[in-house]
C-alpha positions as CSV (number, residue, x, y, z in Angstrom):
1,X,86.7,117.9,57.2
2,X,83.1,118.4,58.1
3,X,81.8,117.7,61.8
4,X,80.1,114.9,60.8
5,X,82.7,112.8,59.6
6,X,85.1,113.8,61.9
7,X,83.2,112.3,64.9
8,X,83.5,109.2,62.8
9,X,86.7,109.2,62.4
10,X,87.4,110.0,65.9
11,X,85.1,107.2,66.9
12,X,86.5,104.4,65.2
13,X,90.5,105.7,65.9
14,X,89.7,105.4,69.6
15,X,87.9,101.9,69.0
16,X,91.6,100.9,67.3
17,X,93.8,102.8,70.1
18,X,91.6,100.1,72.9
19,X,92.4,97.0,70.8
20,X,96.1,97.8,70.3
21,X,96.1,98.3,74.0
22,X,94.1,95.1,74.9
23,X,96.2,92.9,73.2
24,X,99.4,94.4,73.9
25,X,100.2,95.4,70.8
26,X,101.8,99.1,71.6
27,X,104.8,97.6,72.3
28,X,105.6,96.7,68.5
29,X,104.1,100.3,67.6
30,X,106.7,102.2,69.8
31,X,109.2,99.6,68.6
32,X,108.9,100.8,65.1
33,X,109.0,103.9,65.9
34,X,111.2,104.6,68.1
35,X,113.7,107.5,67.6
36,X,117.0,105.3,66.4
37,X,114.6,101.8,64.2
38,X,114.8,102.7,60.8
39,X,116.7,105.6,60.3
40,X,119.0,105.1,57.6
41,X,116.0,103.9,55.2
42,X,115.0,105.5,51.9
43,X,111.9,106.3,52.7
44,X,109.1,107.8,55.3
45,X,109.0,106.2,58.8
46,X,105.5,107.4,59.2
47,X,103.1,104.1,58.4
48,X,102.7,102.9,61.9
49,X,101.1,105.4,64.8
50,X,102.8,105.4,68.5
51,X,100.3,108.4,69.5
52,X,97.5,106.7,70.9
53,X,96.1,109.8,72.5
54,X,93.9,112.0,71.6
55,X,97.1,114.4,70.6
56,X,96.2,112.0,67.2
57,X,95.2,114.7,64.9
58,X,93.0,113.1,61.0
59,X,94.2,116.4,59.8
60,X,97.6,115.8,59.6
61,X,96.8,112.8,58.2
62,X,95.4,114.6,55.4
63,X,98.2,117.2,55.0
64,X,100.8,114.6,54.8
65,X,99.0,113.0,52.0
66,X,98.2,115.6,50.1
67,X,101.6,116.8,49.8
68,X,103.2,113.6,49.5
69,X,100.5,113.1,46.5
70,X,101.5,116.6,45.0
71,X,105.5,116.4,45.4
72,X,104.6,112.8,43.4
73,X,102.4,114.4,40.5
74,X,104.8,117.5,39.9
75,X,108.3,116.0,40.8
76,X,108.6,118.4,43.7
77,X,110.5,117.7,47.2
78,X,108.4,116.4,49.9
79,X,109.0,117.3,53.8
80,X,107.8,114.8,56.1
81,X,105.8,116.7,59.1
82,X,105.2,113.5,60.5
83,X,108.5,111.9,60.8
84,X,110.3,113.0,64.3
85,X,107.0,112.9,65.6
86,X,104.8,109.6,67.4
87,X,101.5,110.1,64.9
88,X,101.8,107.9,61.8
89,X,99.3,108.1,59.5
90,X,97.6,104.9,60.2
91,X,96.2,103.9,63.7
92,X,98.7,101.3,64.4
93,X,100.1,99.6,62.2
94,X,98.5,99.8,59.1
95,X,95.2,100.1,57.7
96,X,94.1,96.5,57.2
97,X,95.6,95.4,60.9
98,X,93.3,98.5,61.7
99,X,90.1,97.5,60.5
100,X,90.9,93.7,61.5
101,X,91.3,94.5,64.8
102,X,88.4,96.9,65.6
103,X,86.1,94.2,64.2
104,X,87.1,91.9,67.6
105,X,84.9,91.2,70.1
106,X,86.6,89.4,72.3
107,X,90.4,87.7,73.1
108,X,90.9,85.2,69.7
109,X,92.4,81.8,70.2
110,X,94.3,81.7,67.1
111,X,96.5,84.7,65.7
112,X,97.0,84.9,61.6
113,X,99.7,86.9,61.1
114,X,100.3,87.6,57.5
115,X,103.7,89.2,56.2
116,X,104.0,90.9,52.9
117,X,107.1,93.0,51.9
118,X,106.1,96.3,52.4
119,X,103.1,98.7,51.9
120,X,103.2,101.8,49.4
121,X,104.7,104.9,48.0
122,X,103.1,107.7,50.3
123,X,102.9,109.4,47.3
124,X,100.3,106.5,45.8
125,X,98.2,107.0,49.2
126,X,94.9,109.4,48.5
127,X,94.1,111.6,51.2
128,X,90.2,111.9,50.4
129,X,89.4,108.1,50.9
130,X,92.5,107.1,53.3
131,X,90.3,106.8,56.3
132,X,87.5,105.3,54.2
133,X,90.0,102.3,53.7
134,X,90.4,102.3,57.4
135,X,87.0,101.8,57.9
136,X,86.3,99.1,55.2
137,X,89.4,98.1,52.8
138,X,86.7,95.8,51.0
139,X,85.3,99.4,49.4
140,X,88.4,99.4,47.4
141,X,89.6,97.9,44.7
142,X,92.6,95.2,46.1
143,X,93.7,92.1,44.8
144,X,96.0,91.0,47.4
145,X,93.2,92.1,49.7
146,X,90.3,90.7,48.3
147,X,92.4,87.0,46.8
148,X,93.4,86.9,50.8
149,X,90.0,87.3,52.2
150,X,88.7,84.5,50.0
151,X,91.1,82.8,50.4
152,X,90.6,83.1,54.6
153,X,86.5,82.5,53.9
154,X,87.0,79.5,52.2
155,X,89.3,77.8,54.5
156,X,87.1,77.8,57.0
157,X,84.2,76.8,54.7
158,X,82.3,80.0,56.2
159,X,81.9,81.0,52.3
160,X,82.7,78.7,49.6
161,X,84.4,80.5,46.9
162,X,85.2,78.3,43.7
163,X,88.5,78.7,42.0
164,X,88.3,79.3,38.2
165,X,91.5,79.0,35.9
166,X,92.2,82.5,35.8
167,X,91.3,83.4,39.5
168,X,88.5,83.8,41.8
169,X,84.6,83.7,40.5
170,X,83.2,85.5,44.3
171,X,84.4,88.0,46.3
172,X,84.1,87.8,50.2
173,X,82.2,91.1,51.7
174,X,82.5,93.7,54.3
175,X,79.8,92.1,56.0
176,X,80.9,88.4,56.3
177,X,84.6,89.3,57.2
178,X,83.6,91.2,60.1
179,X,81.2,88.3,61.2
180,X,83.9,85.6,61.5
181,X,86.4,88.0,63.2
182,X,83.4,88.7,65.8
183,X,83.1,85.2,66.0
184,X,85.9,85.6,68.7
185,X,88.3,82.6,67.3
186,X,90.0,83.7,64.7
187,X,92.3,87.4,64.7
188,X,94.2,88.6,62.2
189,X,97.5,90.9,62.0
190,X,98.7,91.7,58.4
191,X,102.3,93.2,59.2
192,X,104.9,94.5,56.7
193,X,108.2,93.2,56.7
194,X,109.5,96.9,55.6
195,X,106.8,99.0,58.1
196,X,107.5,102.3,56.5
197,X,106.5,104.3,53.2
198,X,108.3,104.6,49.7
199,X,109.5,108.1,49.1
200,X,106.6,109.4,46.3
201,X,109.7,109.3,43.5
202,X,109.7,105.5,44.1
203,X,106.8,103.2,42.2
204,X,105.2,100.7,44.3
205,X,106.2,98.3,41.6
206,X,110.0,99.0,41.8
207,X,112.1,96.3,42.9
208,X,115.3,98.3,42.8
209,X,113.9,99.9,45.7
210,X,113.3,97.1,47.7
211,X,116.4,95.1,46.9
212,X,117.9,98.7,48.3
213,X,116.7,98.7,51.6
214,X,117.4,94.9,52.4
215,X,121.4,95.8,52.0
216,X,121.3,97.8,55.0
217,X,120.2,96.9,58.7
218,X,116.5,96.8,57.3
219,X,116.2,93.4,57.3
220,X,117.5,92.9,61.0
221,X,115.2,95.2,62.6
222,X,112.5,93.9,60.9
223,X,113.2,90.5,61.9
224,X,113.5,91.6,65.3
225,X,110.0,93.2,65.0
226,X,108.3,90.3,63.8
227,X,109.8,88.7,66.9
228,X,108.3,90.7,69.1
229,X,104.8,90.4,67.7
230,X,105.2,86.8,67.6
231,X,106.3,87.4,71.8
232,X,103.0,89.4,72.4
233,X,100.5,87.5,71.3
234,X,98.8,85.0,73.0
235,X,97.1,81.7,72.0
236,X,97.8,79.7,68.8
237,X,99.9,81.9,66.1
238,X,100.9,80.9,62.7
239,X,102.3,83.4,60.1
240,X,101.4,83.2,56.7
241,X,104.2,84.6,53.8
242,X,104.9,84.3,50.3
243,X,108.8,84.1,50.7
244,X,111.1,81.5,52.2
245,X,113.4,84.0,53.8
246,X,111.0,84.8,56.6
247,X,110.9,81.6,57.8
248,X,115.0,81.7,57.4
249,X,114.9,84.9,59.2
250,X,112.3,83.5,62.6
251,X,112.7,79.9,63.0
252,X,115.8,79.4,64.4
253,X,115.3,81.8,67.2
254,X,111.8,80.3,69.0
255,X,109.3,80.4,66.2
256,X,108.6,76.7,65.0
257,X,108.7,75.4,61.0
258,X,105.1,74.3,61.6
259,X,103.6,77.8,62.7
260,X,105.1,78.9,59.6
261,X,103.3,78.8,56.2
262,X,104.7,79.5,52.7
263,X,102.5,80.3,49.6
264,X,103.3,79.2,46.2
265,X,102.0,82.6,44.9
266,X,101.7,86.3,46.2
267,X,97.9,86.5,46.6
268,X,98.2,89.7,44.4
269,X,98.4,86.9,41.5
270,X,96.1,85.8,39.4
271,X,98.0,82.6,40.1
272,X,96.9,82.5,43.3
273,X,94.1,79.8,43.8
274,X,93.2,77.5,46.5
275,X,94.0,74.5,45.0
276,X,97.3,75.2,44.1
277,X,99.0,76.4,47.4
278,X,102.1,75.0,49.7
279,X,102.8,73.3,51.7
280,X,101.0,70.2,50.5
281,X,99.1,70.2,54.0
282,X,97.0,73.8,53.0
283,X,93.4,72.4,51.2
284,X,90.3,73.5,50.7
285,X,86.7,72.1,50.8
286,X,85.3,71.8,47.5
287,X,82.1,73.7,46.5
């Protein structure tokens, strides 16, 4: 890794390590990490960081990738030289909570917390642009990311984005996102409901997997998790999902039915367009 871009790197990880910290939010990391959460999982514990020092080494980053990436492409065991450790390879919890939160200014007075299943195979994850998507995830090519943020910007009726039949004619940029965050009202948490990695045999698309990991104490603890991050936040919170069972899983124990919203389609779809979301109460301002 040349100088250069390390100094970045290093730059914009300690920016993420002050946010977690100012809004409390270590105390989820180290929940998910600790040394007994998630042990019996099919996978790599190794998503979310718990060492927000500067014992945080990019490098490691990189080796874990590229040999997660290679045991993928050639069928060979992978070792984990992350797991029994505190680093993860993102800076908290993921790389879109990452970015999200370094673009804050100042304490928001209403939380977003979107849940989605899971995140990827670590095997999927490419080591020469992973801290690129740290630094802007709109430089890659996402749908769930990109459907979201327009979705977000034309809400508000800070962009207006147009629906079309088969999806979404604009995208919202880098540029505008990172505006209304800094606006100071709004913050946003994007939190998976399964906080750790696929093992690089398993697609990102397989379902056998995930039905897997919900028969053991998975689902618990990650109930439990969301819990807490619903317990450290302060202001106005409402979490946004895409299945029923989360609010199943958090409204009988403190979280309201109101604070909870439930899409009519995964904003990876094609499907998913502003007009056609639930509850009835979610509209948008026409263009």
């Amino acid at each position: 890794m040349l100088s250069q871009e390390r100094t970045k790197i290093l730059k914009l990880r300690d920016l993420c390590f002050e946010r977690y910290q100012q809004f409390g939010l270590t105390k989820l990391l180290a929940k998910i990490r600790e040394r007994n959460q998630y042990d019996d999982i099919n996978g790599y514990n190794v998503l979310v960081n718990n060492e927000l020092s500067c014992a945080y080494d990019p490098d490691k980053v990189l080796d874990e990738l590229a040999a997660a990436s290679k045991a993928q492409t050639f069928g060979s065991p992978f070792e984990s030289r992350l797991e029994g450790t505190q680093q993860g390879i993102a800076f908290g919890l993921n790389p879109y909570t990452d970015w999200a939160l370094a673009q804050l200014k100042s304490t928001p007075t209403h939380w977003h917390i979107f849940v989605a299943a899971d995140y990827y195979s670590i095997g999927d994850l490419d080591p020469e642009s992973w801290f690129e998507l740290i630094e802007n995830p709109f430089a890659h090519t996402d749908r769930y990311w990109e459907n979201l943020w327009c979705w977000i910007m034309s809400y508000y009726n800070v962009e207006k984005h147009p629906a079309e039949q088969r999806g979404w004619n604009a995208k919202a940029t880098v540029s505008s996102a990172s505006q209304f965050i800094a606006s100071g009202q709004h913050g946003f948490i994007f939190h998976n409901r399964i906080p750790y990695l696929r093992p690089p045999s398993v697609k990102s698309t397989d379902k056998h997997w995930l039905d897997g990991e919900w028969k053991g104490h998975v689902r618990e603890q990650s109930k439990d998790d969301l819990l807490c991050l619903w317990s450290i936040l302060e202001g106005k919170k409402t979490i946004y999902c895409t299945n029923p069972d989360v609010k199943d899983d958090i409204c009988d124990d403190g979280v309201g039915a109101d604070d909870v919203v439930c899409f009519s389609a995964h904003p990876s779809y094609g499907t998913f367009r502003p007009y056609y979301l639930l509850p009835r109460g979610i509209t948008f301002p026409r263009g």
